[in-house]
PABA-401619 format. One record per residue (C-alpha): residue number from 0; residue in three letters; x, z, y. Coordinates in nm, 3 decimals, padded with zeros to 5 digits. Layout:
atom n:NUM, res:ala, u:X, w:Z, v:Y
...
This chain:
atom n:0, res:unk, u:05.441, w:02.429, v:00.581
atom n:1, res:unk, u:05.122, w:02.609, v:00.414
atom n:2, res:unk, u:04.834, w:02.404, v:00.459
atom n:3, res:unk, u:04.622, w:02.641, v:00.694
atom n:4, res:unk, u:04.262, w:02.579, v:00.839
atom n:5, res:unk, u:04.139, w:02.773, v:01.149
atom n:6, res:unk, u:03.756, w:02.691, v:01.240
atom n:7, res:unk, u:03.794, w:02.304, v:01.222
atom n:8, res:unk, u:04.118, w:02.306, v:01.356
atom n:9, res:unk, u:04.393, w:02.163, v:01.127
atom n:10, res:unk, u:04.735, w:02.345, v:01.184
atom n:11, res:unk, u:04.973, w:02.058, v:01.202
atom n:12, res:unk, u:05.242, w:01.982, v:01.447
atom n:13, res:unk, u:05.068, w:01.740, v:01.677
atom n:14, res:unk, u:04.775, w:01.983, v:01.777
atom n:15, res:unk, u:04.763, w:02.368, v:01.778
atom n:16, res:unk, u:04.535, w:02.467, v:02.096
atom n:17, res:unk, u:04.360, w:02.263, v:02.391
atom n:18, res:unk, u:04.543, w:02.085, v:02.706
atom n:19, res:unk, u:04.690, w:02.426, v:02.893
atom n:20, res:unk, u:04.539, w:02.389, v:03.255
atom n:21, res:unk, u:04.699, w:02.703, v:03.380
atom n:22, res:unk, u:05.008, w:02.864, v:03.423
atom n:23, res:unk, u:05.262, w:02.781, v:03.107
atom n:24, res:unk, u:05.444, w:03.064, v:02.942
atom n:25, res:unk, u:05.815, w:03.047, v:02.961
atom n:26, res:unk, u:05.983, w:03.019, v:02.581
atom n:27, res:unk, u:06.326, w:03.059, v:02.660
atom n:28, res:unk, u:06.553, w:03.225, v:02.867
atom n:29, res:unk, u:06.897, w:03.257, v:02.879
atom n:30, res:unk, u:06.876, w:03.126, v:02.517
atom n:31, res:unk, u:06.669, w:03.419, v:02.445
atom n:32, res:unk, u:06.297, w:03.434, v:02.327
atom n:33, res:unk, u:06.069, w:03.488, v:02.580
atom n:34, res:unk, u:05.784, w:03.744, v:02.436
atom n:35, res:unk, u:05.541, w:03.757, v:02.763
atom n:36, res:unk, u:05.339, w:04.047, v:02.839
atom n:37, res:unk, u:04.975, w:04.071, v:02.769
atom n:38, res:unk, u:04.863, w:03.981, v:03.107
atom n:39, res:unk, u:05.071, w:03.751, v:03.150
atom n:40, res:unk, u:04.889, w:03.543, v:02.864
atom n:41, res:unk, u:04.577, w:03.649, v:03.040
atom n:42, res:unk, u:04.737, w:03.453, v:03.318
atom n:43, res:unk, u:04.778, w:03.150, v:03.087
atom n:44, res:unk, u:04.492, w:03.086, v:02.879
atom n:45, res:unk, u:04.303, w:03.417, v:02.744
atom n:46, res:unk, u:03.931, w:03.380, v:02.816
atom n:47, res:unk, u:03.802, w:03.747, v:02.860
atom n:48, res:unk, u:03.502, w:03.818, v:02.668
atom n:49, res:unk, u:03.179, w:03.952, v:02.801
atom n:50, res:unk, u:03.110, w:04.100, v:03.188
atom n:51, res:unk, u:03.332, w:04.382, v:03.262
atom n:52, res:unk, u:03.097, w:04.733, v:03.176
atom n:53, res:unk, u:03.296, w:05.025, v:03.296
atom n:54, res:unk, u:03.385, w:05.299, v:03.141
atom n:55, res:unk, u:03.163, w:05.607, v:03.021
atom n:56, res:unk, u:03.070, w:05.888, v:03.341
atom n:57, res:unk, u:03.170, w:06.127, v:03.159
atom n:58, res:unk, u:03.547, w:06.009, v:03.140
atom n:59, res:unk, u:03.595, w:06.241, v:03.447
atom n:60, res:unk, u:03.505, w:06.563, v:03.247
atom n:61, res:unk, u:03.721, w:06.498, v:02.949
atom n:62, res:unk, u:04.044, w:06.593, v:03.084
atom n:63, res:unk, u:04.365, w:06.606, v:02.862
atom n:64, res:unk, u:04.130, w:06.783, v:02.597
atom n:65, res:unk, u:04.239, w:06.501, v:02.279
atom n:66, res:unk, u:04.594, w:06.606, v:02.373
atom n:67, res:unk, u:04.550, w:06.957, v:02.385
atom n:68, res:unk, u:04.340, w:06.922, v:02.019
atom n:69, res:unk, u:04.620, w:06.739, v:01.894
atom n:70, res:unk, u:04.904, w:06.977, v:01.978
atom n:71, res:unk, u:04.632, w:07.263, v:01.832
atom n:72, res:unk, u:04.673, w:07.053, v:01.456
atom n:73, res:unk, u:04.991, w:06.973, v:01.486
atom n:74, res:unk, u:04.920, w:06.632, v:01.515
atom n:75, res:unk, u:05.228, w:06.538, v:01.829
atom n:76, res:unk, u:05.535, w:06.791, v:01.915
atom n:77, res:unk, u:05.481, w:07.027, v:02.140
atom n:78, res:unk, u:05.693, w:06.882, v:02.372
atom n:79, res:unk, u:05.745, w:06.673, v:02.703
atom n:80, res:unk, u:05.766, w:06.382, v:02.593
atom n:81, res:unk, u:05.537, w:06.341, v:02.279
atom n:82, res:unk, u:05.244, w:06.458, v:02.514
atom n:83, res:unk, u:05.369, w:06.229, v:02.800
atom n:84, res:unk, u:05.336, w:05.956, v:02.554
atom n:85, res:unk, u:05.023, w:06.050, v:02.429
atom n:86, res:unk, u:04.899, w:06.047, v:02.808
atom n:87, res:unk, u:04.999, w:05.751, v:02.843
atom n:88, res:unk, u:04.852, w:05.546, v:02.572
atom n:89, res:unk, u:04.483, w:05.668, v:02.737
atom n:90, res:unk, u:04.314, w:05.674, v:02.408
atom n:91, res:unk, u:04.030, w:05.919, v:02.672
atom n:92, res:unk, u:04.001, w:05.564, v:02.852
atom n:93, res:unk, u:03.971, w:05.357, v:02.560
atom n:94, res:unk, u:03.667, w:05.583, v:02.419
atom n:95, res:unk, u:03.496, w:05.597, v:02.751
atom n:96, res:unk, u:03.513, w:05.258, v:02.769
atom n:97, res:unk, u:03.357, w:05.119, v:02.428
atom n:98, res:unk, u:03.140, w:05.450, v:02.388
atom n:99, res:unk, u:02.977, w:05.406, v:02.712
atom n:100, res:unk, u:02.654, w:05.581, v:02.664
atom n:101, res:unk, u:02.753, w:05.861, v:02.465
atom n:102, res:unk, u:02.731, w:06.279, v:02.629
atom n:103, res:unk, u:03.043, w:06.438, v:02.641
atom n:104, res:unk, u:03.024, w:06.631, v:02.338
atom n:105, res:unk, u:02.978, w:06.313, v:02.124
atom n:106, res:unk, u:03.258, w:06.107, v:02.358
atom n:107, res:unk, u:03.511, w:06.401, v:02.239
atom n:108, res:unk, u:03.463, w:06.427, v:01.903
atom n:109, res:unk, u:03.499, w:06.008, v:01.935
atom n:110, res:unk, u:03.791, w:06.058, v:02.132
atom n:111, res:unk, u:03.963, w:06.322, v:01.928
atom n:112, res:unk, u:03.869, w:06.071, v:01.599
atom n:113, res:unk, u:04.019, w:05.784, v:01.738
atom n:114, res:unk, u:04.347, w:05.963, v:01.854
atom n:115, res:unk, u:04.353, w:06.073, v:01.472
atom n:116, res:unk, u:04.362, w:05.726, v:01.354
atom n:117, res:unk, u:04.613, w:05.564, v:01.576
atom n:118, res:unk, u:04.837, w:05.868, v:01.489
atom n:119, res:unk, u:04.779, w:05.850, v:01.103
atom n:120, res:unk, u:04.851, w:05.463, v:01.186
atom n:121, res:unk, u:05.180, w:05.538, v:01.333
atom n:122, res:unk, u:05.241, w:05.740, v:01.043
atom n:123, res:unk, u:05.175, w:05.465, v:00.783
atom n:124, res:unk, u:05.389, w:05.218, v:01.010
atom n:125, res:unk, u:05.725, w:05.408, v:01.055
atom n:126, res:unk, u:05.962, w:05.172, v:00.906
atom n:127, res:unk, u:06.250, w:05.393, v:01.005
atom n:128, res:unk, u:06.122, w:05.680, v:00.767
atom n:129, res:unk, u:06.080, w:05.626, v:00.431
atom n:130, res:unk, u:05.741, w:05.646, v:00.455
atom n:131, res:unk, u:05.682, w:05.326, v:00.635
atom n:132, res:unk, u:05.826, w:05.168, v:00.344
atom n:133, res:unk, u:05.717, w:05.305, v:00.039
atom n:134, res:unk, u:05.347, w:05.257, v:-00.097
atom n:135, res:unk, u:05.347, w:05.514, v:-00.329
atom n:136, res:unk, u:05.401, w:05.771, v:-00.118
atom n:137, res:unk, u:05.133, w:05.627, v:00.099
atom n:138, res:unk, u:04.883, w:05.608, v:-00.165
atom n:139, res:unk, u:04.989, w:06.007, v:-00.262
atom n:140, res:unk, u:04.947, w:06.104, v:00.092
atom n:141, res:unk, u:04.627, w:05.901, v:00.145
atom n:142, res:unk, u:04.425, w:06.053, v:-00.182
atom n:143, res:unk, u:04.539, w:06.413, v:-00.085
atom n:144, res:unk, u:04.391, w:06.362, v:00.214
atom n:145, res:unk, u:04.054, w:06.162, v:00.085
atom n:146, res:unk, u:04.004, w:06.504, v:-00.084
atom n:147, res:unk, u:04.003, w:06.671, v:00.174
atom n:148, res:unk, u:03.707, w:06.434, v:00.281
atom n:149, res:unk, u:03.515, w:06.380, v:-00.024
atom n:150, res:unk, u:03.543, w:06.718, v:-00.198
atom n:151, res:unk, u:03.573, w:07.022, v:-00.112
atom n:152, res:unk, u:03.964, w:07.086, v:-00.141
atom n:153, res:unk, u:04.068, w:07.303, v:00.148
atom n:154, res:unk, u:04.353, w:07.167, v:00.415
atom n:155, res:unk, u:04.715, w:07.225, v:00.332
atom n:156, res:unk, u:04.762, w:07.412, v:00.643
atom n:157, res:unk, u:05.117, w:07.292, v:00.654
atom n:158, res:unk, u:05.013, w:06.917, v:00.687
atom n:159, res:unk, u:04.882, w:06.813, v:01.042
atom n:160, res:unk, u:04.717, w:06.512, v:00.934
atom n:161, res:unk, u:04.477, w:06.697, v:00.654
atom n:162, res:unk, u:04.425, w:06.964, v:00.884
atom n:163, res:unk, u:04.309, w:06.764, v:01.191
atom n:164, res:unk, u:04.057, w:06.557, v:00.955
atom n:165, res:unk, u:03.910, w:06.854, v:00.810
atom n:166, res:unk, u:03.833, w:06.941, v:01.161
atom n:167, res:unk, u:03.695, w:06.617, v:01.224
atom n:168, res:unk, u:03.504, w:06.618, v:00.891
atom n:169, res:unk, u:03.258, w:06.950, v:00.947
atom n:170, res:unk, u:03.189, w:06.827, v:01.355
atom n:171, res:unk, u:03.066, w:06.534, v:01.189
atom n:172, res:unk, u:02.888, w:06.690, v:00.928
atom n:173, res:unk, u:02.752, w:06.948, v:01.216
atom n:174, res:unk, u:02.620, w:06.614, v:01.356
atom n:175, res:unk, u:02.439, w:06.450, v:01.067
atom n:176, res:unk, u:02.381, w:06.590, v:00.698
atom n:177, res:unk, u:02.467, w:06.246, v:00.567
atom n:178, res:unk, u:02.782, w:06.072, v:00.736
atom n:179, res:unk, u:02.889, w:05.875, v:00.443
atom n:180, res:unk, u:02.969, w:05.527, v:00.587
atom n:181, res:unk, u:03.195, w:05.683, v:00.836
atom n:182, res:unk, u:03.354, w:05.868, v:00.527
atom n:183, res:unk, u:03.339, w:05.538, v:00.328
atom n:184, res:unk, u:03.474, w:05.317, v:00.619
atom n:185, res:unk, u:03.774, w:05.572, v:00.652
atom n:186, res:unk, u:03.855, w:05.525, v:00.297
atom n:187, res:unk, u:03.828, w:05.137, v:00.334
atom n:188, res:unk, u:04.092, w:05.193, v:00.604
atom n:189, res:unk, u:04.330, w:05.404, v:00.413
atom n:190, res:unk, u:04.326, w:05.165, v:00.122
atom n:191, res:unk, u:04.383, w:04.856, v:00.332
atom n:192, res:unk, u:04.687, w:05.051, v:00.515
atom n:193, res:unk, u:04.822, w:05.089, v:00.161
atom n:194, res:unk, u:04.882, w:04.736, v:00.102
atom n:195, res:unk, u:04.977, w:04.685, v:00.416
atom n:196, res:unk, u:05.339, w:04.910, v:00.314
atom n:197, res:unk, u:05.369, w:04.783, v:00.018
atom n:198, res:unk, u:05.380, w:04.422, v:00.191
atom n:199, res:unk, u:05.630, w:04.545, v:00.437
atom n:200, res:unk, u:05.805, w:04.728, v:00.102
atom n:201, res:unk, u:05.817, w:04.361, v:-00.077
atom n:202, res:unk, u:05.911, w:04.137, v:00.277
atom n:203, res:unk, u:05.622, w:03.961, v:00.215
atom n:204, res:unk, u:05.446, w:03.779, v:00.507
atom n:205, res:unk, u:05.115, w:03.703, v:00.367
atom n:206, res:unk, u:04.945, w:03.360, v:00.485
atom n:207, res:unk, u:04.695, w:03.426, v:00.790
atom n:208, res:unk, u:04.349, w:03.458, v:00.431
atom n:209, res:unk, u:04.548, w:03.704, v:00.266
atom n:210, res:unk, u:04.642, w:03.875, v:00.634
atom n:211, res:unk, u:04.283, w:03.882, v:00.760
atom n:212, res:unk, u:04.171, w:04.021, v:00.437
atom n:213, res:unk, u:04.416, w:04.315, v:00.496
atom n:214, res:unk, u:04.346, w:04.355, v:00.882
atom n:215, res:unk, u:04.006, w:04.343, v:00.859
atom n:216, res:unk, u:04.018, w:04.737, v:00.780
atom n:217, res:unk, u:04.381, w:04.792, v:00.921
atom n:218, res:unk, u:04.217, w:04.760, v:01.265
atom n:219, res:unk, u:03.955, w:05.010, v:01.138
atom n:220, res:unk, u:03.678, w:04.833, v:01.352
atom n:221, res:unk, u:03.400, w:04.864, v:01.102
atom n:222, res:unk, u:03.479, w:05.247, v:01.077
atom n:223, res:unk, u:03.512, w:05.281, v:01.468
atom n:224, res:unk, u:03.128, w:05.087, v:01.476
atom n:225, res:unk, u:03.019, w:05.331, v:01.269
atom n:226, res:unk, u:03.098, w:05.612, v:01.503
atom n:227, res:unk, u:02.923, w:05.406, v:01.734
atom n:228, res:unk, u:02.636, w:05.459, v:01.543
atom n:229, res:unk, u:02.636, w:05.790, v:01.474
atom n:230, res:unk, u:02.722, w:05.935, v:01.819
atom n:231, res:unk, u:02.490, w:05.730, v:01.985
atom n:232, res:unk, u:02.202, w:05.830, v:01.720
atom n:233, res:unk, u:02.067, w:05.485, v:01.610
atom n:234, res:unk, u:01.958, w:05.435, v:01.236
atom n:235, res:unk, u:02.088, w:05.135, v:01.062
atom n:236, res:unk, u:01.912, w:05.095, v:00.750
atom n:237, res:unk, u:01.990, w:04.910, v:00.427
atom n:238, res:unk, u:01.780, w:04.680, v:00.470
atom n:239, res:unk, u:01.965, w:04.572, v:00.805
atom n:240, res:unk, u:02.348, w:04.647, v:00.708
atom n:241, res:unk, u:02.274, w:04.375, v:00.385
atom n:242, res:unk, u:02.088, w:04.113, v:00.618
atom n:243, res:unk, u:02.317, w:03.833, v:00.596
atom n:244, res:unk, u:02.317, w:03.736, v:01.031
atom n:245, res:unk, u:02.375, w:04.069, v:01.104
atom n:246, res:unk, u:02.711, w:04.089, v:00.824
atom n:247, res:unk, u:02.784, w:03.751, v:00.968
atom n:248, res:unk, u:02.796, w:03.850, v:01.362
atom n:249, res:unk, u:03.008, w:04.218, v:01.288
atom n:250, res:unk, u:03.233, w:03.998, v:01.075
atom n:251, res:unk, u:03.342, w:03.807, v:01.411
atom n:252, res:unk, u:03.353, w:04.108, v:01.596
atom n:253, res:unk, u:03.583, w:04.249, v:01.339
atom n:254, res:unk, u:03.794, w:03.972, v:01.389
atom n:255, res:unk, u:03.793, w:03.883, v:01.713
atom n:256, res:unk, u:03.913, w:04.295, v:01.811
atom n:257, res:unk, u:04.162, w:04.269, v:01.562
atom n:258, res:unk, u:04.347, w:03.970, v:01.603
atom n:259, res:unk, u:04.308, w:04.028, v:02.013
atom n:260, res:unk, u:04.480, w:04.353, v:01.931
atom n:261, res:unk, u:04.779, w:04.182, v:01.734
atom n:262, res:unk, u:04.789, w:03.929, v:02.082
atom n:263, res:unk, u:04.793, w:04.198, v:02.300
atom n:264, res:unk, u:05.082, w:04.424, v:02.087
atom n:265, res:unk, u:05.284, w:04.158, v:01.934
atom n:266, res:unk, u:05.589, w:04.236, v:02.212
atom n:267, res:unk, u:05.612, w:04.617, v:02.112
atom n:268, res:unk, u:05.549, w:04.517, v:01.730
atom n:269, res:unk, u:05.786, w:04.177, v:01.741
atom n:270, res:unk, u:06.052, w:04.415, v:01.909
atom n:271, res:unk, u:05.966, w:04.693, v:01.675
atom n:272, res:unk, u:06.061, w:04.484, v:01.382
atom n:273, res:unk, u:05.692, w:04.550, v:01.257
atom n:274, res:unk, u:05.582, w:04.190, v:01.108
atom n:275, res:unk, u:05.149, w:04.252, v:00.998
atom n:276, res:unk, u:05.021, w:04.051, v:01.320
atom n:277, res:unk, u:04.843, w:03.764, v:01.326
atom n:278, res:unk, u:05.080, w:03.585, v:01.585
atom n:279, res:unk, u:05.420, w:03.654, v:01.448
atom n:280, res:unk, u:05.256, w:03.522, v:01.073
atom n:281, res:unk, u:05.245, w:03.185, v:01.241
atom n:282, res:unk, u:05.564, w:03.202, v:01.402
atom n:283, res:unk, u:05.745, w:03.327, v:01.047
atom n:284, res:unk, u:05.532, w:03.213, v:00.807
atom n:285, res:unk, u:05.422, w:02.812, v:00.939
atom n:286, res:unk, u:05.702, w:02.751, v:01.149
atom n:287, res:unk, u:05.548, w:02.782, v:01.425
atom n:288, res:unk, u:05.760, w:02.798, v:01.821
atom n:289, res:unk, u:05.675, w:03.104, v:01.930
atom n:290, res:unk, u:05.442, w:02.963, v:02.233
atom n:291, res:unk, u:05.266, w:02.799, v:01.971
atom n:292, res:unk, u:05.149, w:03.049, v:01.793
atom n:293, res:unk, u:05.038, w:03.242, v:02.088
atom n:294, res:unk, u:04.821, w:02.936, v:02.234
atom n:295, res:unk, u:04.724, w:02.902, v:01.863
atom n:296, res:unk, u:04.597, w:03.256, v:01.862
atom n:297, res:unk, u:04.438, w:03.230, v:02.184
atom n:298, res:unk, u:04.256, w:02.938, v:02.049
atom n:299, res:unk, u:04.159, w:03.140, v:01.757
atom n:300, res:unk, u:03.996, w:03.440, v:01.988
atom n:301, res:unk, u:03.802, w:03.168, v:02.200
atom n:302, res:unk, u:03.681, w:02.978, v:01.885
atom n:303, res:unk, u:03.539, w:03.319, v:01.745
atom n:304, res:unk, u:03.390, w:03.479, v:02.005
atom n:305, res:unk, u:03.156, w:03.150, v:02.035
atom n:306, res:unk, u:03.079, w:03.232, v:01.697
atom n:307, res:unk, u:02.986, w:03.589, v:01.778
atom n:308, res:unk, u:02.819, w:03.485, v:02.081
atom n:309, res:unk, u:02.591, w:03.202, v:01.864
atom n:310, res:unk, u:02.525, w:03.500, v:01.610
atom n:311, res:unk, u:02.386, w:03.652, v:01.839
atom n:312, res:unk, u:02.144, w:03.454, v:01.957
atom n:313, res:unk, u:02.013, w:03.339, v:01.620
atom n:314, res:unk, u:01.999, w:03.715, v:01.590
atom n:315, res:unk, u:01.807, w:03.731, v:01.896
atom n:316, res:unk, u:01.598, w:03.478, v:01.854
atom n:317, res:unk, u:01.437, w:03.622, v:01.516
atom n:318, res:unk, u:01.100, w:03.800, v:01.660
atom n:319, res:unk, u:01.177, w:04.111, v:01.323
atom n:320, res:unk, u:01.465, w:04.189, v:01.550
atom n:321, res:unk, u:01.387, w:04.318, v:01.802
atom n:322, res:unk, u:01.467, w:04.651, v:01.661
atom n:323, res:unk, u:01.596, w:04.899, v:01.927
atom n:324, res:unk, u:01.811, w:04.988, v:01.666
atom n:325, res:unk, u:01.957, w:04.655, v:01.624
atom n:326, res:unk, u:01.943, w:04.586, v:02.014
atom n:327, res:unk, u:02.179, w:04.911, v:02.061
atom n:328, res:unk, u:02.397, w:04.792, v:01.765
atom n:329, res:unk, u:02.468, w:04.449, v:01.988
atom n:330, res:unk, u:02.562, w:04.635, v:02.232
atom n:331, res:unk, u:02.776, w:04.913, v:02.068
atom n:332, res:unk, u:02.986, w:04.584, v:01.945
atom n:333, res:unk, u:02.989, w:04.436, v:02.273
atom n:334, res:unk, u:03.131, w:04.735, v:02.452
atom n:335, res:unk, u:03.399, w:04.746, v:02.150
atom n:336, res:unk, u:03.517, w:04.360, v:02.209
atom n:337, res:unk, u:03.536, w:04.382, v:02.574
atom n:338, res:unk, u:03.679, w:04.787, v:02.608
atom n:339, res:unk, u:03.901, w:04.734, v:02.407
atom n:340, res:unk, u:04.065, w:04.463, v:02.624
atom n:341, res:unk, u:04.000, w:04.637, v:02.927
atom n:342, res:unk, u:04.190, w:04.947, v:02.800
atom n:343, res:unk, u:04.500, w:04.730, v:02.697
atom n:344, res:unk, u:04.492, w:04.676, v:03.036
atom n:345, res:unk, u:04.581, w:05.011, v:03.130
atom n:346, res:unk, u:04.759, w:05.183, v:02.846
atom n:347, res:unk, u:05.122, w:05.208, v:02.782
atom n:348, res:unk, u:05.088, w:05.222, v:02.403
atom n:349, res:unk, u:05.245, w:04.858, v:02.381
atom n:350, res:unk, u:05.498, w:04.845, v:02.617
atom n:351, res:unk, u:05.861, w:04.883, v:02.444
């Protein structure tokens, strides 16, 4: 087994997570893996982060508007069922819930963006298409559409996905003249869902450095942050995005939202035969039993949260802090690590 160090936890065979107090999860029945539902390891062991904040007021004016903006580019069928399951996967709730302050012009546009990505992320992941499979044709279809960001090449009408962002790109440019670490973040994205086919082209199940070196722009966190930024109007300068405490605590954010998310979709991905999570890379990869390497990844989450938390407070502590800008960048990132629990709570994007 690869030798693997999480925090100061060794990954050997006699210790992978604290004493369970609570409820244990089933790992067989009927000779059958057991993969529990999110709540269910909720039940167990998951420590939820942060007070619960609510969502966003304005939720109640948004309507079905991201679904209806979608069908307009093409983006779903127009049919029963692709807009049922659009519905259902709430990405309204998920918004409303980790852009909390935001007026409802700037909580649609954040809405419509993040429907945008888990689409084009659907797109990258179809294993039963070609596409899913095959990197080159990723990377083609990625840099047509970076034009379409970067320069000034026009839309192919006839493509959804490079229509809907070229929508996306002038409301943020009607926003702010210079939007360029939302443009750059995207790319960073893009790129990282790139190698993330051509792992899945080559079977390879990287070890958990390589993984979170991938995932930490698969999840697109730092690029969903920076619309936090920008639709709540706060400036975050140079001289801030290169201090080293403030890198430090968004790099445990970025983690800790990620790897939650791989906890909380592993069933639907497990089931889906999709194999870039975080818990099914210790099952595979370090022979891991599959209750294992959910405690193990539940022990992972708790671990680096404290670190966020403890970032925090060194941030905090540091009178040249106390920035309003810097005070509404803590809590943009704490609405994102606790909404985006609260919303897997409630969607039906991960049941299978």
């Amino acid at each position: 087994m690869d030798s693997l160090m999480i925090g100061t936890l060794p990954a050997t065979k006699t210790v992978f997570y604290p004493e369970i107090k609570k409820k244990h999860l089933p790992e067989v029945i009927s000779n059958k893996f057991y993969i529990p539902e999110f709540k269910e390891i909720i039940d167990a062991e998951f420590k939820m982060p942060l007070k619960y904040f609510g969502p966003n007021p304005y939720l109640e004016f948004v309507g079905n508007s991201h679904i209806q903006w979608a069908l307009n580019y093409g983006l779903i069928p127009n049919n029963k069922l692709a807009i049922k399951q659009l519905e259902l996967a709430k990405f309204d709730l998920m918004c409303a819930y980790c852009f909390r302050y935001e007026g409802l012009e700037y909580l649609l546009f954040a809405i419509d963006f993040l429907t945008y990505l888990f689409i084009y992320d659907d797109y990258a992941d179809n294993i039963r298409d070609e596409i899913g499979i095959n990197p080159d044709k990723v990377k083609k279809f990625n840099d047509n559409v970076l034009k379409v960001l970067f320069e000034d090449k026009l839309p192919d009408q006839t493509i959804p996905l490079e229509n809907a962002l070229y929508n996306l790109k002038n409301r943020t440019l009607k926003y702010s003249q210079n939007p360029i670490h939302i443009f750059l973040e995207f790319k960073n994205t893009l790129n990282a869902l790139e190698k993330e086919v051509m792992n899945r082209k080559n079977k390879y199940i990287p070890d958990l450095e390589e993984y979170i070196k991938i995932r930490e722009f698969t999840a697109a966190v730092y690029l969903l942050f920076e619309i936090g930024y920008f639709t709540s109007e706060i400036v975050i300068n140079d001289t801030l995005r290169n201090n080293e405490l403030i890198k430090k605590m968004l790099r445990h954010a970025n983690k800790y939202i990620a790897v939650s998310n791989d906890l909380i979709s592993f069933k639907k991905e497990y089931l889906s035969e999709l194999t870039e999570n975080y818990v099914y890379i210790l099952y595979k990869r370090y022979n891991m039993s599959l209750k294992e390497a959910i405690y193990y990844t539940i022990y992972f989450l708790n671990e680096e949260f404290k670190k966020y938390e403890d970032t925090v407070k060194a941030i905090r502590e540091q009178n040249y802090f106390n920035d309003p800008n810097i005070l509404k960048q803590i809590e943009i990132v704490d609405h994102w690590i606790r909404g985006n629990i609260d919303w897997s709570m409630n969607t039906a994007r991960y049941k299978y």
